[in-house]
C-alpha positions as CSV (number, residue, x, y, z in Angstrom):
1,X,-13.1,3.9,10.4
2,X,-9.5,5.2,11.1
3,X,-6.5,3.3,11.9
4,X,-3.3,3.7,12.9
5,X,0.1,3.7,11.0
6,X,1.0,0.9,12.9
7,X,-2.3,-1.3,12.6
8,X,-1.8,-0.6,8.7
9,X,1.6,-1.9,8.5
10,X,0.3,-4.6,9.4
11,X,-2.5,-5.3,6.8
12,X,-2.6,-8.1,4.1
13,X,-2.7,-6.6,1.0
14,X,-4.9,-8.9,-1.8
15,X,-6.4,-8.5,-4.9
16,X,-9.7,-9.1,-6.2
17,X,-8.9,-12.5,-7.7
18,X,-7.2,-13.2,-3.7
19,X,-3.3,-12.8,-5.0
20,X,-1.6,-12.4,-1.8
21,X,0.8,-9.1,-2.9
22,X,2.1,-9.2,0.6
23,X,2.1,-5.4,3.4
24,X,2.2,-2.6,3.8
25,X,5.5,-1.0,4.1
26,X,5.2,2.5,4.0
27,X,2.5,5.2,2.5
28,X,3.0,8.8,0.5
29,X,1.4,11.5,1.9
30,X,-0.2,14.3,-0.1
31,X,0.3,17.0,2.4
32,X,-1.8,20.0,0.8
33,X,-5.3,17.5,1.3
34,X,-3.6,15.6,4.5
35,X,-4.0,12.3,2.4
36,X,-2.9,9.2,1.7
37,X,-1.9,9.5,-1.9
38,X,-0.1,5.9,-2.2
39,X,0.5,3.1,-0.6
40,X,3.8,0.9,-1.2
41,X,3.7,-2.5,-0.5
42,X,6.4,-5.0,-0.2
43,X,6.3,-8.7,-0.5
44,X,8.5,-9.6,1.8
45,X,11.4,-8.1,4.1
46,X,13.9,-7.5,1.0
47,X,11.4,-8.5,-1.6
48,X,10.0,-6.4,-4.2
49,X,7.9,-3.0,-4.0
50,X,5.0,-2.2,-5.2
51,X,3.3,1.1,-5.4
52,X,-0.6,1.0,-5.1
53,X,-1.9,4.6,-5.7
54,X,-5.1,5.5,-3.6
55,X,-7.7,5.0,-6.3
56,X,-6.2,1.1,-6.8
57,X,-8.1,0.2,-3.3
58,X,-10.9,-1.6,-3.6
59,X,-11.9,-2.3,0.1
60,X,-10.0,-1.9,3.3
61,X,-11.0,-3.4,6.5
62,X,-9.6,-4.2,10.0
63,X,-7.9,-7.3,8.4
64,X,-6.8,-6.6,4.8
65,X,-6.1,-4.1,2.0
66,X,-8.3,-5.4,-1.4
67,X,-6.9,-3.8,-4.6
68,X,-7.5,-4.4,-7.9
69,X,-6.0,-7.2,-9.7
70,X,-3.7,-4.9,-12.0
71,X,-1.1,-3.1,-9.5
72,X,2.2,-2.7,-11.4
73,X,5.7,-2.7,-10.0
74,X,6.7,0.9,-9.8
75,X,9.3,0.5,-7.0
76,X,11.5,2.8,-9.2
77,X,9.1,5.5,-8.9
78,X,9.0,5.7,-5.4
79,X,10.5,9.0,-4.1
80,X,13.7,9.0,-2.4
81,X,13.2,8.8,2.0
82,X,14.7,12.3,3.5
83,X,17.2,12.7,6.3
């Protein structure tokens, strides 16, 4: 399956238990394997970030993002956007 940034953006992100953690905002790229390394997802507009790392998913289908029930807020550890 392949989707689009844009479809993705727009992607529930749960975990197993069904905790709504909110969507996807953004993603990491690892550029050497062309790879989405992480994802960060933010629960709402202004709300907090959360940085699910590639082997956190669980499932991810045309509807939602499934991750496992411990994703940790690591907002501070998400690299700085360049000019």
């Amino acid at each position: 399956m392949r989707i689009s940034l844009k479809r993705l953006k727009q992607l529930s992100v749960e975990t197993i238990s069904g905790e709504r953690l909110g969507h996807v905002a953004d993603c990491i790229l690892e550029i050497d394997g062309q790879l989405i390394a992480q994802y960060i997802v933010r629960a709402r507009p202004f709300g907090q970030e959360l940085l699910v790392g590639r082997d956190q998913i669980v499932s991810i289908t045309e509807d939602r993002i499934v991750v496992e029930n411990r994703v940790l807020d690591l907002s501070n550890d998400i690299p700085e956007k360049q000019p």
